[in-house]
N, CA, C and O atoms as a Maestro MAE file, in Angstrom:
{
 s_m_m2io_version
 :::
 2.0.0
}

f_m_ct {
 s_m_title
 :::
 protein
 m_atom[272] {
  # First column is atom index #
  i_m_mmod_type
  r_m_x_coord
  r_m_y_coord
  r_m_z_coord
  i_m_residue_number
  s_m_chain_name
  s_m_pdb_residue_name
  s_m_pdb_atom_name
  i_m_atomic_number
  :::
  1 25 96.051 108.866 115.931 1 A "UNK " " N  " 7
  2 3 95.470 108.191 117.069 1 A "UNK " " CA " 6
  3 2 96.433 107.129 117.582 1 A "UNK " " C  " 6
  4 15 96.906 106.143 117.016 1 A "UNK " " O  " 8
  5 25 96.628 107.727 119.123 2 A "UNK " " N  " 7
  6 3 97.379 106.417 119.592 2 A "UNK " " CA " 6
  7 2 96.888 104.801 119.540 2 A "UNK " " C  " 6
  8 15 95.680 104.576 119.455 2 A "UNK " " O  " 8
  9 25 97.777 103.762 119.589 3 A "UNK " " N  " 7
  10 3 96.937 102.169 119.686 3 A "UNK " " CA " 6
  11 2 96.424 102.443 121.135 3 A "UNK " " C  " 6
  12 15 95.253 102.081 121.241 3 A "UNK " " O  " 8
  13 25 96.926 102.958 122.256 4 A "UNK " " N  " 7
  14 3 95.821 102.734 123.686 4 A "UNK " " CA " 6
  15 2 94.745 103.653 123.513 4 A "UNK " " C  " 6
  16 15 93.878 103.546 124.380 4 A "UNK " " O  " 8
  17 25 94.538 104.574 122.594 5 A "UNK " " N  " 7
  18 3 93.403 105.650 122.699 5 A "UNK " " CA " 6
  19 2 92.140 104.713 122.708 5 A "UNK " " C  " 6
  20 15 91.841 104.111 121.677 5 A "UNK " " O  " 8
  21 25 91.415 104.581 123.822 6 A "UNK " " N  " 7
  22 3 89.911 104.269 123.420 6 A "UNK " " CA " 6
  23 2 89.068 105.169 122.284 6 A "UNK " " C  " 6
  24 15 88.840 106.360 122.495 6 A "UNK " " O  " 8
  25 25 88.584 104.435 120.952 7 A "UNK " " N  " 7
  26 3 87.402 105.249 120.569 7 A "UNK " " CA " 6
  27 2 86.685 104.073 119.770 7 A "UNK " " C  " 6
  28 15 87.235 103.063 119.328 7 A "UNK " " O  " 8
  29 25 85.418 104.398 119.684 8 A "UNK " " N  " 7
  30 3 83.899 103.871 119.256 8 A "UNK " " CA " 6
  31 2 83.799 104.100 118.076 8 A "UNK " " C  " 6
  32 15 84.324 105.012 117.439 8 A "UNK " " O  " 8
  33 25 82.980 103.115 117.651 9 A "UNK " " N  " 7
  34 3 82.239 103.012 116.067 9 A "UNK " " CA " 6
  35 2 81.021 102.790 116.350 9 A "UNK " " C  " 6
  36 15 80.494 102.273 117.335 9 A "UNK " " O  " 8
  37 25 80.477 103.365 115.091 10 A "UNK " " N  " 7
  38 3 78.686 103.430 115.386 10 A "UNK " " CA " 6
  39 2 78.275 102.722 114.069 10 A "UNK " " C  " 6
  40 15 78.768 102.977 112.970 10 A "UNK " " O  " 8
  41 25 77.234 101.727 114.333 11 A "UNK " " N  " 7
  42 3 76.868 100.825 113.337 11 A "UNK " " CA " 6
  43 2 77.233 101.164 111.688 11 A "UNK " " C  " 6
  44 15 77.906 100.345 111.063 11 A "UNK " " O  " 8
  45 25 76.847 102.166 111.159 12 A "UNK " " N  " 7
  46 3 77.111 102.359 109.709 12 A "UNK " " CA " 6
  47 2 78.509 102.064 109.745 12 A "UNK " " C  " 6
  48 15 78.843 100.973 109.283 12 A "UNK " " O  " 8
  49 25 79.639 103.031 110.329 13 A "UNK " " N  " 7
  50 3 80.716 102.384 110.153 13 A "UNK " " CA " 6
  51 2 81.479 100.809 110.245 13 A "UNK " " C  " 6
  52 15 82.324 100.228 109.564 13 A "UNK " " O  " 8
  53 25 80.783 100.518 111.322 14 A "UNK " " N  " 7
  54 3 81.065 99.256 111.792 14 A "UNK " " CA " 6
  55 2 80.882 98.335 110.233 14 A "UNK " " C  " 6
  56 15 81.832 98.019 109.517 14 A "UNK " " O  " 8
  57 25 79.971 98.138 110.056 15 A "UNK " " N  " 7
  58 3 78.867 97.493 108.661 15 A "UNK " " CA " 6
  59 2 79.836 97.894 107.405 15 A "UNK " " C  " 6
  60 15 79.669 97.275 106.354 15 A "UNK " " O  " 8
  61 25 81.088 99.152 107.491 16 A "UNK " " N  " 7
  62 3 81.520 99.386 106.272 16 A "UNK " " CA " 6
  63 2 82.687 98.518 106.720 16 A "UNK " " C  " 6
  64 15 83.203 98.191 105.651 16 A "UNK " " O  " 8
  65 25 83.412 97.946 107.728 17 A "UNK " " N  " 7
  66 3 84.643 97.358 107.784 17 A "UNK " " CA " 6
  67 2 83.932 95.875 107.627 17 A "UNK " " C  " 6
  68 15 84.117 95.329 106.539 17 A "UNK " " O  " 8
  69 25 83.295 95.308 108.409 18 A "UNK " " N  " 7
  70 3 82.510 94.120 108.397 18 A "UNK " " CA " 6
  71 2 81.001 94.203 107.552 18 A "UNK " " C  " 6
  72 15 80.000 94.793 107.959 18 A "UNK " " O  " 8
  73 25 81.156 93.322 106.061 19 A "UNK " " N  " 7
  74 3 80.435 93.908 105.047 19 A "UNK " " CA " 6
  75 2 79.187 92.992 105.083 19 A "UNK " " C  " 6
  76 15 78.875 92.215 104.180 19 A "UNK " " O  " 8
  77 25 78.325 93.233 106.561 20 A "UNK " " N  " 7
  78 3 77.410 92.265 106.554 20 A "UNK " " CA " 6
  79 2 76.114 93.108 106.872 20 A "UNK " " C  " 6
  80 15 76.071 94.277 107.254 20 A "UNK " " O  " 8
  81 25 75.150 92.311 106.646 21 A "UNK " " N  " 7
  82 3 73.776 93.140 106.403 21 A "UNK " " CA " 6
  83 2 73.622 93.465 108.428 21 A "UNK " " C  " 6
  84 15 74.217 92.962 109.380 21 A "UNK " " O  " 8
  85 25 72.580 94.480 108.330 22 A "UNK " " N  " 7
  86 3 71.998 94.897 110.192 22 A "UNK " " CA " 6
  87 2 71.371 93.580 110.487 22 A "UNK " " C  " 6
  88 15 72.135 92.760 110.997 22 A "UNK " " O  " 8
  89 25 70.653 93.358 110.364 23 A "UNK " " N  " 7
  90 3 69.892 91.664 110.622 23 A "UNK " " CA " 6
  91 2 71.271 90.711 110.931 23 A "UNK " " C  " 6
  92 15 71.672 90.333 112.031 23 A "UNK " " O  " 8
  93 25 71.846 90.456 109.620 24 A "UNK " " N  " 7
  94 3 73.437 89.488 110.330 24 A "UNK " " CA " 6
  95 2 73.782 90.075 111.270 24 A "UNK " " C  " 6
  96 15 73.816 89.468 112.340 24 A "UNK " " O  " 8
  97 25 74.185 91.552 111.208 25 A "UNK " " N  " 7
  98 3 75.057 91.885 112.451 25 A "UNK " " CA " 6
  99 2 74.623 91.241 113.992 25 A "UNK " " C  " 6
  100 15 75.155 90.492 114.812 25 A "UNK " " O  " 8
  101 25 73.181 92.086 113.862 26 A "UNK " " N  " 7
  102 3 72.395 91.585 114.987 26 A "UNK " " CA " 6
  103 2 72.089 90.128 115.591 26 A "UNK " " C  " 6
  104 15 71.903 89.675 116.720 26 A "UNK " " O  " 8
  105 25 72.117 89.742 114.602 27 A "UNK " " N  " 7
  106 3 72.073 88.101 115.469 27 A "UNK " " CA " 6
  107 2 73.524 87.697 115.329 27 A "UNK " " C  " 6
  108 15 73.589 86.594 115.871 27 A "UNK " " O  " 8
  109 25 74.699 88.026 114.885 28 A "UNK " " N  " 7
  110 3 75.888 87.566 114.913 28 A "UNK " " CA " 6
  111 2 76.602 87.679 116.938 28 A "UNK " " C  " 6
  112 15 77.263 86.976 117.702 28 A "UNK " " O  " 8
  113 25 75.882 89.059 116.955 29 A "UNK " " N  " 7
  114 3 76.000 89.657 117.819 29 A "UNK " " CA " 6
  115 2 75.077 88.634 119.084 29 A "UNK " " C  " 6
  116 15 75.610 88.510 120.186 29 A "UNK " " O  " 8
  117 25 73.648 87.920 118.811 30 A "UNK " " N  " 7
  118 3 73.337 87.248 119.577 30 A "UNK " " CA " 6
  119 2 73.930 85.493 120.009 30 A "UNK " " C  " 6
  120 15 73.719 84.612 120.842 30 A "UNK " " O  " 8
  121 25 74.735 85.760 118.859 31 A "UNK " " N  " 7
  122 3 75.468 83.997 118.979 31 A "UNK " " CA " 6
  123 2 76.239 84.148 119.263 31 A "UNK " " C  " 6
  124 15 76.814 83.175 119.752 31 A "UNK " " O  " 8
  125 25 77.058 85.607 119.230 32 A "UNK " " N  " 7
  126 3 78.289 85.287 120.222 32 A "UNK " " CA " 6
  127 2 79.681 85.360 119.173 32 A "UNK " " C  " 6
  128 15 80.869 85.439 119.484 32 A "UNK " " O  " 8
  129 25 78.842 85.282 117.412 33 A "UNK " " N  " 7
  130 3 79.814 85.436 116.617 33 A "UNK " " CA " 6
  131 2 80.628 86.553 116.269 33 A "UNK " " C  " 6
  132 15 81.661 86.410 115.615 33 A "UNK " " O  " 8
  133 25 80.132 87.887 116.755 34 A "UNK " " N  " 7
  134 3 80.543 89.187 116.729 34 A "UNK " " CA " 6
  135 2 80.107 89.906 118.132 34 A "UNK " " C  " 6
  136 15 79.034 89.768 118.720 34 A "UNK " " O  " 8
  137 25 81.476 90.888 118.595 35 A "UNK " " N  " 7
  138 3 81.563 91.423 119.813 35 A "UNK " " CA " 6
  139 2 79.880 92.438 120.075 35 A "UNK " " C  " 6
  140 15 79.524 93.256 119.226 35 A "UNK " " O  " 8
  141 25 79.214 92.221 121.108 36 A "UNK " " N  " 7
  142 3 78.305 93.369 121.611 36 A "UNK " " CA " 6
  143 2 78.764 94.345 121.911 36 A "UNK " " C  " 6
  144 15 79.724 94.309 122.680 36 A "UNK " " O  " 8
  145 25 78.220 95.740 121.381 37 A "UNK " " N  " 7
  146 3 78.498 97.155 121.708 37 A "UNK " " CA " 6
  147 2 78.418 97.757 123.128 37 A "UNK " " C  " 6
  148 15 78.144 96.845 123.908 37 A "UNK " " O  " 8
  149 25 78.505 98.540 123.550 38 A "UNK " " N  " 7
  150 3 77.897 99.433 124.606 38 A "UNK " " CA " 6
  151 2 77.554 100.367 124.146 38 A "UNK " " C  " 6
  152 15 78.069 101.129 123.327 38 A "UNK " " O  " 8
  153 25 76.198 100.356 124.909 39 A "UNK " " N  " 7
  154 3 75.332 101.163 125.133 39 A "UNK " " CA " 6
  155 2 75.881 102.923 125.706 39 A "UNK " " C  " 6
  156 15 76.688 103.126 126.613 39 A "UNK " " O  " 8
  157 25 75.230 103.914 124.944 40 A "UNK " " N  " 7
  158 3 75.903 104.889 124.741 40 A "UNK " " CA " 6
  159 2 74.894 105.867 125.659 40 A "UNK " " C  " 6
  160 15 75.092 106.585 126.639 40 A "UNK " " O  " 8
  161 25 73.511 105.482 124.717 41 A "UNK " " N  " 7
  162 3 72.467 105.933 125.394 41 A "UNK " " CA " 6
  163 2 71.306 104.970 125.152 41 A "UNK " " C  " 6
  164 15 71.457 103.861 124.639 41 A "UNK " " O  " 8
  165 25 70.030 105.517 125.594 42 A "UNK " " N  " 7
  166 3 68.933 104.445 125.489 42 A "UNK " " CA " 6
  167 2 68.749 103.840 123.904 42 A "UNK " " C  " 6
  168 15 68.220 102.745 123.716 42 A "UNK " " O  " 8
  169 25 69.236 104.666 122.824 43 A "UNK " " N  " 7
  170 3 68.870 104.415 121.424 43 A "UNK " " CA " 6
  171 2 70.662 103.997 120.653 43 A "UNK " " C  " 6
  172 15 70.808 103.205 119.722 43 A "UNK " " O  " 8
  173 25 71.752 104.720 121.303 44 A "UNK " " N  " 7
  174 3 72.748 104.061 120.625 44 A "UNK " " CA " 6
  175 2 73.552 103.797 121.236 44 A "UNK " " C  " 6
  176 15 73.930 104.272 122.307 44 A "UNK " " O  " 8
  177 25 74.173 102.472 120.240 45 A "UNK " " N  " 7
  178 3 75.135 101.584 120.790 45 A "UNK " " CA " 6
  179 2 76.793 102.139 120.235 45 A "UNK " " C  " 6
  180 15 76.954 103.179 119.596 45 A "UNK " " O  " 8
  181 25 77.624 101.445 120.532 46 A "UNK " " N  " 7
  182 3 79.110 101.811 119.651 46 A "UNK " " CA " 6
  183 2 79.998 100.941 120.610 46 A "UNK " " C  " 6
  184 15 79.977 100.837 121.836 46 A "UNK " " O  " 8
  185 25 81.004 100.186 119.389 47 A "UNK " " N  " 7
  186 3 81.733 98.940 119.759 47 A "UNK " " CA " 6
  187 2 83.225 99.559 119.743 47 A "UNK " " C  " 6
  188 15 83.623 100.607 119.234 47 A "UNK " " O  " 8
  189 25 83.868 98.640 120.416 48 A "UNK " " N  " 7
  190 3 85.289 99.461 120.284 48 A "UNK " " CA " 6
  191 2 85.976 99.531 119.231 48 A "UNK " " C  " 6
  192 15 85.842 98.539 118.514 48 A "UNK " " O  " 8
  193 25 86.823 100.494 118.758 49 A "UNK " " N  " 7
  194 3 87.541 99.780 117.557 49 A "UNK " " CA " 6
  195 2 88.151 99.319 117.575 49 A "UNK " " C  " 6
  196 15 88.561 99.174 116.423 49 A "UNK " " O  " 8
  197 25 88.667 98.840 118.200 50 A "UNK " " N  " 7
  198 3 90.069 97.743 118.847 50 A "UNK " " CA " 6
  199 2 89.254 95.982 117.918 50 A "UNK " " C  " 6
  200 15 89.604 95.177 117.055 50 A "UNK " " O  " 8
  201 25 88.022 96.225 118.866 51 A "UNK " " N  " 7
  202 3 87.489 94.862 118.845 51 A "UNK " " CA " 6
  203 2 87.273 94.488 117.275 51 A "UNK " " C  " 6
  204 15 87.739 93.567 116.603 51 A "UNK " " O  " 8
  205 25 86.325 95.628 116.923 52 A "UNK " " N  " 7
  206 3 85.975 95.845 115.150 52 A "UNK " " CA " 6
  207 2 87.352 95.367 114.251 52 A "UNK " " C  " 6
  208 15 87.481 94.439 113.452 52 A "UNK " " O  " 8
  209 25 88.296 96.369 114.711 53 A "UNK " " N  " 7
  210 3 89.798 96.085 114.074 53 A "UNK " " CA " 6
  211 2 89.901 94.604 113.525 53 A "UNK " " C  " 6
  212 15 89.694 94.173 112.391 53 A "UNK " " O  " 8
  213 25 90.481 93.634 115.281 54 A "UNK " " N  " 7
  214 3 90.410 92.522 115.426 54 A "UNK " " CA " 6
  215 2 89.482 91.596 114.126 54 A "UNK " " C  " 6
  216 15 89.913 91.037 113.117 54 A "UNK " " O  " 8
  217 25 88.175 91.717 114.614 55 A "UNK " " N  " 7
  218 3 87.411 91.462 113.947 55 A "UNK " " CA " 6
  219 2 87.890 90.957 112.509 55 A "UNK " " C  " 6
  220 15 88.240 89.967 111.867 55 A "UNK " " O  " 8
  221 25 87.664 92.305 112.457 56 A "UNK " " N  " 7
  222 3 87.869 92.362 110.319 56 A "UNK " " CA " 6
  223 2 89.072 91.491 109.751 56 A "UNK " " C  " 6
  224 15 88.965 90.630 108.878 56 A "UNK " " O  " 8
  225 25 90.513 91.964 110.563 57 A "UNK " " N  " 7
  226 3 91.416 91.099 110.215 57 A "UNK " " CA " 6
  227 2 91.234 89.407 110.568 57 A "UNK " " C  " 6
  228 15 91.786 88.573 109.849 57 A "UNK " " O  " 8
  229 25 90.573 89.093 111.506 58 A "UNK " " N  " 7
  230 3 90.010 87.413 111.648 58 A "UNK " " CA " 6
  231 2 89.535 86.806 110.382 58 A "UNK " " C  " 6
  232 15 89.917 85.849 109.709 58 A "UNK " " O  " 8
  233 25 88.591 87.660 110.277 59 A "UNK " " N  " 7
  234 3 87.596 87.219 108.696 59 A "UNK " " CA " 6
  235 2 87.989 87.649 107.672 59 A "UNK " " C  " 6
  236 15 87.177 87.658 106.747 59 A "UNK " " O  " 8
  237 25 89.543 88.237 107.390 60 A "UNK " " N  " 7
  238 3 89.754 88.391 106.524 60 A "UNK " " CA " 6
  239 2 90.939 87.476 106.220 60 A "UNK " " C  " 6
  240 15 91.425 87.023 105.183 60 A "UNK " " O  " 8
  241 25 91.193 87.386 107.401 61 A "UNK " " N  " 7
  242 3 92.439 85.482 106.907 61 A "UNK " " CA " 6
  243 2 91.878 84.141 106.952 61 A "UNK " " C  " 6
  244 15 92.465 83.115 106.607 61 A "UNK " " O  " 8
  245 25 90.330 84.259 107.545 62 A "UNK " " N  " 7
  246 3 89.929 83.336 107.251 62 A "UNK " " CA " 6
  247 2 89.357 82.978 106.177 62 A "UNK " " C  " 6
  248 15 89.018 81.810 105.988 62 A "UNK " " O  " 8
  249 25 89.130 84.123 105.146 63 A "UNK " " N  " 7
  250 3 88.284 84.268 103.834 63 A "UNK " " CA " 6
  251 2 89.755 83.900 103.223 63 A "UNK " " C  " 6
  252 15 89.814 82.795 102.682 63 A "UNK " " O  " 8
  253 25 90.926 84.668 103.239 64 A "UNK " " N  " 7
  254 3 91.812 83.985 102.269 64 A "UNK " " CA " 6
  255 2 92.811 82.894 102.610 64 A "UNK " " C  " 6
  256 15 93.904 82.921 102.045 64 A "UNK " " O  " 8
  257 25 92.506 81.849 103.565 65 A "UNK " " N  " 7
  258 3 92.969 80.739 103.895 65 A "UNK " " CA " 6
  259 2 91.641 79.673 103.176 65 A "UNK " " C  " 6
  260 15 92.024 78.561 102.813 65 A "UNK " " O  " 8
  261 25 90.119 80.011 102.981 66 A "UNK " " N  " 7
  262 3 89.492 79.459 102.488 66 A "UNK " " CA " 6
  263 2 90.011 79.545 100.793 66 A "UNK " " C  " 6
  264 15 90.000 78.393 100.358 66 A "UNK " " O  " 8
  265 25 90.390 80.387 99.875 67 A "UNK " " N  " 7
  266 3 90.229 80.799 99.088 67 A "UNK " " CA " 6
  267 2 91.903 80.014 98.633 67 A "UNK " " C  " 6
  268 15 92.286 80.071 97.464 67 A "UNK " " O  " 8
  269 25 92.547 79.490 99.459 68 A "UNK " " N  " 7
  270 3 93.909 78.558 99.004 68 A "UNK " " CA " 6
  271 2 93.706 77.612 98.913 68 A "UNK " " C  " 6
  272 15 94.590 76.818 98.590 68 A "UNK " " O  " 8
  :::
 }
 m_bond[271] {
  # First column is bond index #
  i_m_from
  i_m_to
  i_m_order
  :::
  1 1 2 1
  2 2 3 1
  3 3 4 2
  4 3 5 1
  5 5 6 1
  6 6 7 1
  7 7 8 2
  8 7 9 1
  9 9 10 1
  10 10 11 1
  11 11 12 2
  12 11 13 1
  13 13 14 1
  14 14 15 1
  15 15 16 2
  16 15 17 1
  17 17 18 1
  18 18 19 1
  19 19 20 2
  20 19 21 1
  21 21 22 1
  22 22 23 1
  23 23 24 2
  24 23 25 1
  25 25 26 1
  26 26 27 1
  27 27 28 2
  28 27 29 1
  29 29 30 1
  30 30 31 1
  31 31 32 2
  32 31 33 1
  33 33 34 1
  34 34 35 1
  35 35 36 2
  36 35 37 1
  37 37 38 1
  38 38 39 1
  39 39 40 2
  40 39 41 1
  41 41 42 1
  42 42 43 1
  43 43 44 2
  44 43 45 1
  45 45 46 1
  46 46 47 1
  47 47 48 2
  48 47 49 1
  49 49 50 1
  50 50 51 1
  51 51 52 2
  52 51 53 1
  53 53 54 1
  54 54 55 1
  55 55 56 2
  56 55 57 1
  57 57 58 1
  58 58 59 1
  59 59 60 2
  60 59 61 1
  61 61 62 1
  62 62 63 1
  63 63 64 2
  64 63 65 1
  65 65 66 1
  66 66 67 1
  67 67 68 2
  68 67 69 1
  69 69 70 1
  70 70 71 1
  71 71 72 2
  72 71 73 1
  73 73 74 1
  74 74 75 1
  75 75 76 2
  76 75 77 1
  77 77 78 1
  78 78 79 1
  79 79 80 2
  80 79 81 1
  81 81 82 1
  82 82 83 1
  83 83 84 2
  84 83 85 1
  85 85 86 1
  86 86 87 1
  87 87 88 2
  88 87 89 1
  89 89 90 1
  90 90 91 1
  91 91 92 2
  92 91 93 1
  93 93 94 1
  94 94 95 1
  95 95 96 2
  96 95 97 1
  97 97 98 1
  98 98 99 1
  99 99 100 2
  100 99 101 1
  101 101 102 1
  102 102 103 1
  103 103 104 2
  104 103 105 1
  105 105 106 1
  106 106 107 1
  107 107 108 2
  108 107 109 1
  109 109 110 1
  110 110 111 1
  111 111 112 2
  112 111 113 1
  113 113 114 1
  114 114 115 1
  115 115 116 2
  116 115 117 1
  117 117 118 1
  118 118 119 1
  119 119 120 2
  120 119 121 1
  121 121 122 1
  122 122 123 1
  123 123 124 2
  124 123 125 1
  125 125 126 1
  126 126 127 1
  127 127 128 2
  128 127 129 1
  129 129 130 1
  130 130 131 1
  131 131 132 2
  132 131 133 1
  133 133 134 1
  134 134 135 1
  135 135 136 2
  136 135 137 1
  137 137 138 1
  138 138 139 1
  139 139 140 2
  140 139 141 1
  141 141 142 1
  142 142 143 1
  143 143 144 2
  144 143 145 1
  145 145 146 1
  146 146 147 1
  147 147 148 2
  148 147 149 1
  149 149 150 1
  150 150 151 1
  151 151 152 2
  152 151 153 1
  153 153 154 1
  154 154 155 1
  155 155 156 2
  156 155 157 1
  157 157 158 1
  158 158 159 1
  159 159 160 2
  160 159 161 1
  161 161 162 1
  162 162 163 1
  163 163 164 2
  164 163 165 1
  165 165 166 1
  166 166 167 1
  167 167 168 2
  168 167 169 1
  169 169 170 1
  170 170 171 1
  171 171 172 2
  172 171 173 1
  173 173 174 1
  174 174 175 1
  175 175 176 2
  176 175 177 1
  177 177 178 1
  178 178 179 1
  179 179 180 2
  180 179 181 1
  181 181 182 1
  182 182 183 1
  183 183 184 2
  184 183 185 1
  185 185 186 1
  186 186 187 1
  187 187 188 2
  188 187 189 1
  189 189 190 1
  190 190 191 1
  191 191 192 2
  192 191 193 1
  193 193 194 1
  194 194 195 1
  195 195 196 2
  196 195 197 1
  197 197 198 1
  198 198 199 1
  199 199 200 2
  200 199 201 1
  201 201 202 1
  202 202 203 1
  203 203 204 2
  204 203 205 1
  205 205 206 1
  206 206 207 1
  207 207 208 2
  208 207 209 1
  209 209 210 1
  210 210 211 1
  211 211 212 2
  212 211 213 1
  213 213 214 1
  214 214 215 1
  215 215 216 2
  216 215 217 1
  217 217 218 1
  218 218 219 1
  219 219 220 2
  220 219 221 1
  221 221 222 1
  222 222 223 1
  223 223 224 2
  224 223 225 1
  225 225 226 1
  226 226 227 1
  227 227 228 2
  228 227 229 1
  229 229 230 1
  230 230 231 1
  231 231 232 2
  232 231 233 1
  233 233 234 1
  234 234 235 1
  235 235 236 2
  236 235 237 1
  237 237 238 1
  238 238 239 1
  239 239 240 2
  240 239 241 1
  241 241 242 1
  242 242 243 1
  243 243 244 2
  244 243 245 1
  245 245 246 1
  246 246 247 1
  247 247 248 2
  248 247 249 1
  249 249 250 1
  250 250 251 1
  251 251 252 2
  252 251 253 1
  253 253 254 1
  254 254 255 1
  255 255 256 2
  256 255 257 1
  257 257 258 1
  258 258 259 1
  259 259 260 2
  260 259 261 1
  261 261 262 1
  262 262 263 1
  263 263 264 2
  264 263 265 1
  265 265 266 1
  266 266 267 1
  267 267 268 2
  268 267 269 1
  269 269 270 1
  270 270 271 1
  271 271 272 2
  :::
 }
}
């Protein structure tokens, strides 16, 4: 997969890179602390992986900058 290829993640996956419960996700998602998905259809959502990517590596230097 190219880096410009757009493609989507759908919650289970999402939840396996970012190891937080559906309830966290969901309100992380309402504070603004984690990116909102688009809407796919009326029942599912899917976030980019670009953003997810991002994501994971944020909280993962911020977990081991806490941990020095």
């Amino acid at each position: 997969m190219e880096h410009n290829e757009i493609s989507f993640l759908r919650l289970p996956k999402v939840l396996e890179l970012i190891p937080v419960s559906k309830s966290t996700w969901w309100s992380g998602i309402k504070s603004g602390r984690f990116p909102a998905g688009k809407k796919i259809s009326l029942r599912v959502t899917a976030w980019d992986r670009r953003d997810i990517v991002e994501l994971a590596e944020k909280l993962s230097l911020r977990k081991s900058n806490e941990q020095k």
